[in-house]
N, C-alpha and C positions, 0 to 999 in steps of 0.2 A: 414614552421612548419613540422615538422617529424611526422608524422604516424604512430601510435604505432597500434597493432591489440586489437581490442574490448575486452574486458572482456564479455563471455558469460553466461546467466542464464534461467534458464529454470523455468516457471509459471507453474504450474498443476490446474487447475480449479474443484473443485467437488462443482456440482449444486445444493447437495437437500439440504435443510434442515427439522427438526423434526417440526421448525415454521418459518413462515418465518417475521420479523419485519419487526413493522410499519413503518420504516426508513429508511429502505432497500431502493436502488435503483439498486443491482446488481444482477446479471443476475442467479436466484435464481427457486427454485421448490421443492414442496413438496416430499418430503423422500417417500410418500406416492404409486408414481408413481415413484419412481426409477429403472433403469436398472443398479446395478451394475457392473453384471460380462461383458453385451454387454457395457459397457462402458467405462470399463478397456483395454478389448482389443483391440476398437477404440483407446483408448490413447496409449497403445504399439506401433498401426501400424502407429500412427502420430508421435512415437517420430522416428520410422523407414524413416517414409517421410522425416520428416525436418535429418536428416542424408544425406541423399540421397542428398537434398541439398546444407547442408553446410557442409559439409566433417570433415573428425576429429576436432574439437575443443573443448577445457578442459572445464568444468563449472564451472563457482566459487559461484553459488548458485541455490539451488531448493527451493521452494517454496509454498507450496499447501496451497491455498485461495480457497474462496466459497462465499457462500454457507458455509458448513460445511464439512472441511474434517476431524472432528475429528469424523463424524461417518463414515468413509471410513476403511474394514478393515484390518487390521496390516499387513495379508497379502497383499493383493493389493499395499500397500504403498511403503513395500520392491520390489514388481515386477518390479514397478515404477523407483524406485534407481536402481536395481537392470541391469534392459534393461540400462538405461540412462548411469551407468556406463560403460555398456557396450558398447554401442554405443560412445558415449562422451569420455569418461573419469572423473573423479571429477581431478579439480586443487587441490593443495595441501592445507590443510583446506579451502575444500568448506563447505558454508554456508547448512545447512538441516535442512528447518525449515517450521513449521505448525500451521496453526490460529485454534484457538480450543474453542469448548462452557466449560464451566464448567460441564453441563452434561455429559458428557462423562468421565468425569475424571478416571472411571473402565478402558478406553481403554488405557489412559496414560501409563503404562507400558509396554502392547503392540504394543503402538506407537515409541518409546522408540528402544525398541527392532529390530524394523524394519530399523531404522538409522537415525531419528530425533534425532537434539541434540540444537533445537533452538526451543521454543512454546512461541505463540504471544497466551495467554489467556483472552477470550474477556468478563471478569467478568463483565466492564461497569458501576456497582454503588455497593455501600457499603449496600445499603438497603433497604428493604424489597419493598415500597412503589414505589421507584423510578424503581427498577427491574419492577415492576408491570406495572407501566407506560409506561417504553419501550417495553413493550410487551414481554421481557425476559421468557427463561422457566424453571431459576434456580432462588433459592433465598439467599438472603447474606448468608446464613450459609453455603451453596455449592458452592458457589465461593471461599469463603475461605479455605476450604476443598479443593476443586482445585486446587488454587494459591498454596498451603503447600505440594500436591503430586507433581505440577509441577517441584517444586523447590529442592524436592529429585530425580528427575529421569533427569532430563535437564540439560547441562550444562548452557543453557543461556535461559533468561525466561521473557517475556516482558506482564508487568500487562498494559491493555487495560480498557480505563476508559470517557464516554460520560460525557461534562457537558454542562454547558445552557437547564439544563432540565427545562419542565415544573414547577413552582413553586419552583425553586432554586433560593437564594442567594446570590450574594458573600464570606460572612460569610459561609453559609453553604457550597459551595463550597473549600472554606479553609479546613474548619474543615475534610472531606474528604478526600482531599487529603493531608495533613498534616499525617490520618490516613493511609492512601495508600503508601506514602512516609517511614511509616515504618516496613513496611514488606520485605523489604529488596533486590527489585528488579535492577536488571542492565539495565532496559530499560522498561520504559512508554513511550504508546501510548496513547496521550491526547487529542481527540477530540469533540470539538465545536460542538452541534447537528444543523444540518443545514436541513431544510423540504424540500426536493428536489420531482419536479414533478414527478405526477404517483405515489409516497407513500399515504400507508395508512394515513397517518401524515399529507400529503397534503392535503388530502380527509377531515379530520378534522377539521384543521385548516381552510379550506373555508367555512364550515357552523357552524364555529365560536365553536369548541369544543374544540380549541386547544389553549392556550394560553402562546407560548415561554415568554424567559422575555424579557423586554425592549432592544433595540439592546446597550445601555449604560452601560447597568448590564453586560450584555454578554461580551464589552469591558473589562470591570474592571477582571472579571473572568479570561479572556486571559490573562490578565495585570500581576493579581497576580501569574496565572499559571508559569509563567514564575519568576517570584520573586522567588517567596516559592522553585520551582522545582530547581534551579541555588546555593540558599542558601541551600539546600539538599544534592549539589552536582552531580547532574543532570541536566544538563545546557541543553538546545533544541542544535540541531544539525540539526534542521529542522524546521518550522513552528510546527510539533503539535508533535515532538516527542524529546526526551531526554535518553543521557544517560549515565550512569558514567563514563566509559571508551571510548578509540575508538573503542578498543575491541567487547565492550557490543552493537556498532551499527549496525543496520539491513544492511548488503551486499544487500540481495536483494533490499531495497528501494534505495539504494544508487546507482545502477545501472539506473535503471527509473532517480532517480536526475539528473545525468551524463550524462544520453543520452547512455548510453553503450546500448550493444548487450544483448536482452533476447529473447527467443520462447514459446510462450503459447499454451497449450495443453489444451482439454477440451474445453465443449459448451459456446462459445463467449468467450475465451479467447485472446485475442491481441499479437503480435511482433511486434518489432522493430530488423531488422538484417541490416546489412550494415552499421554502425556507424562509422565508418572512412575509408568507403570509396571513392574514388571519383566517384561522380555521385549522391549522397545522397544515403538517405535507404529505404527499402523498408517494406512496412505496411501491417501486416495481422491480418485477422481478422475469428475468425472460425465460424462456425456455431452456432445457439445459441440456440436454443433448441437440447434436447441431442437427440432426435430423428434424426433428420436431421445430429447432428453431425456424430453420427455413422454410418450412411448412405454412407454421403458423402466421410466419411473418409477411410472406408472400400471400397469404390469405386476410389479409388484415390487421392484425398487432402483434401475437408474439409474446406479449408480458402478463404476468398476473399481477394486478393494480389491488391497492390497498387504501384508503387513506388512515395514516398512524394517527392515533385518537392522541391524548396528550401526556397520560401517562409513558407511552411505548417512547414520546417525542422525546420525550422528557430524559430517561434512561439512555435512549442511543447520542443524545447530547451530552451528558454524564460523561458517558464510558468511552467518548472522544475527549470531549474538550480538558480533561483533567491529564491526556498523555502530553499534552504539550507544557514547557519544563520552562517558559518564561512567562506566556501570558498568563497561562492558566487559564482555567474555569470563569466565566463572567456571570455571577448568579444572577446579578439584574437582567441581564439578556436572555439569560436563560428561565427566568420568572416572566419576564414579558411575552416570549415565546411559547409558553406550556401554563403558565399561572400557576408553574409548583416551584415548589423550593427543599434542596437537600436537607435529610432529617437532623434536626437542630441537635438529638440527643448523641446520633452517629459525627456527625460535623465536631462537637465540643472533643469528643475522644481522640478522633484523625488527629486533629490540633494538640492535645495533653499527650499523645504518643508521639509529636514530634514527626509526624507522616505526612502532614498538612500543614501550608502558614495561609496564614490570612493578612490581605492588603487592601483595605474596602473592601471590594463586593467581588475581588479578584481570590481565587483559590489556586494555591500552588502547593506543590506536592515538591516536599523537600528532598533533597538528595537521600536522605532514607527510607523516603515515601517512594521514590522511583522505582524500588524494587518490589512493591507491594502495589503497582497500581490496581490491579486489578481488584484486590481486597477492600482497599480506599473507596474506590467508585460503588463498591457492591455495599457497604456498609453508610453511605450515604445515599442510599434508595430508600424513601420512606417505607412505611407500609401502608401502601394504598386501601388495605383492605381493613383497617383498622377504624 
């Protein structure tokens, strides 16, 4: 198999936000206690580090997640492009794109300005009640308001939207996104609320104040998610995300699918660098409070380095490459890369339960499998230990 060099992409992490939701499980902190300017500069001198170790290479996307980096401001964000190009370079249309509240929407045009031309807007629900639920700190009329400056100032603009909320429907769900559906986005991000430990939502739910809907409702939702979104014209490209064009889809998520090369910047951000090389790649991980981040990183690196042996490779290739809902899985690539291969006796079942097809060396995970990926991927992990 020939070895092509990695496609690289660059994460940017901003930790705080104005609130932090009940649903949140990611590495998050109040706005309240923020260090902007000390925490820009640590991120300058990391994007200087990771230079230092991978030497010139193009980026084909940036990416600033949170937390909240739509309250990060405009200047800071150009610093950011600004070093990175200069260090880096941008490949020839790289991706520059940024997750954003609706609150913030005043900063849109100065975000804009700074060299975002991709906004994932994480409106979430159509109203009033359900914003409330989530613990949301806008209300439908300002997400709408958002979604409609987004759409004047962005070339490409991805409406973000939870469902299996507490006390939803499938009807209701419809009706929503039917609604969502015409406002005229090139890419939804459609995600399943899942109560993951250590949330507020967890907390809730154990002393019974919280009550999702039935995990069969939840099915049918997924179900139809995918019907309605497909007859739309917005077909999944991925377990929870959709999009008109190939155009209109996220580079950045598409890298993480693939297994390519990213570097993460900011408190507990993650890499993956080394993607076809031989020897496997190697895993970092920063610091995750911003204190320490800057600390360490001002002091020298900032990350706890790993390199992932082949089984570990192997698994986090797995448990990507199988969400994506047209290529699929490429086992030869993935046997070239790790020297293993999914368990033959787990592989034949996926296939007889109709959760998996097979096309050569391509694995896709059927429109019934979609809703079981997790189960599929975990049941096609050999045992190493055998």
């Amino acid at each position: 198999m020939t070895r092509t060099p990695a496609r690289l992409g660059l994460y940017i992490h901003w930790p705080y936000c104005a609130r932090i939701c009940p649903y949140c499980d990611f590495n998050v902190y109040k706005a309240a206690h923020a260090q902007p300017e000390a925490l820009l500069q640590a991120m300058l001198t990391d994007l200087a580090h990771w230079r230092d170790r991978l030497g010139a290479r193009p980026i084909h996307s940036v990416h600033f997640g949170g937390g909240t980096p739509s309250l990060m401001a405009p200047d800071a964000i150009a610093a950011l492009l600004e070093k990175a190009d200069a260090l880096f370079g941008f490949a020839p249309g790289a991706e520059i794109g940024l997750e954003a509240n609706p609150m913030e929407h005043e900063r849109f045009a100065g975000i804009a300005s700074a060299g975002v031309e991709r906004m994932s807007l994480g409106v979430q629900a159509l109203d009033d009640d359900s914003l409330k639920r989530l613990g949301r700190d806008h209300d439908a009329r300002t997400g709408l308001e958002a979604l409609d400056k987004a759409q004047t100032l962005f070339d490409r603009v991805s409406l973000d939207l939870i469902y299996a909320r507490e006390g939803q429907t499938p009807q209701a769900w419809r009706t929503e996104l039917e609604a969502a559906l015409g406002f005229g986005t090139g890419h939804m991000s459609l995600y399943q609320l899942t109560i993951e430990p250590g949330t507020a939502f967890a907390r809730k739910l154990k002393r019974g104040a919280l009550t999702p809907p039935p995990d069969d409702a939840a099915a049918d939702m997924y179900a139809l998610t995918q019907d309605v979104c497909a007859g739309a014209g917005l077909p999944s490209y991925e377990i929870s995300n959709h999009a008109r064009t190939p155009t209109d889809q996220s580079v950045h998520n598409r890298l993480y699918w693939e297994g390519e090369d990213w570097i993460g910047i900011g408190p507990g951000a993650h890499s993956r660098v080394g993607a076809h090389a031989r020897g496997g790649r190697t895993g970092a991980a920063a610091q995750r409070r911003p204190e320490q981040y800057i600390e360490t990183v001002e002091a020298g690196d900032g990350h706890d380095r790993e390199r992932l042996d082949a089984e570990a490779e192997f698994i986090e290739r797995l448990l990507m490459g199988i969400r994506l809902t047209e290529a699929g899985l490429d086992m030869a690539r993935l046997k070239a890369l790790t020297g293993l291969t999914p368990d033959r006796n787990g592989l034949e079942r996926m296939l007889s339960q109709d959760l998996l097809s097979q096309s050569g060396d391509a694995l896709v995970l059927t429109e019934k499998g979609r809703a079981f990926a997790d189960h599929v991927a975990e049941t096609l992990i050999p045992d190493f230990d055998a």
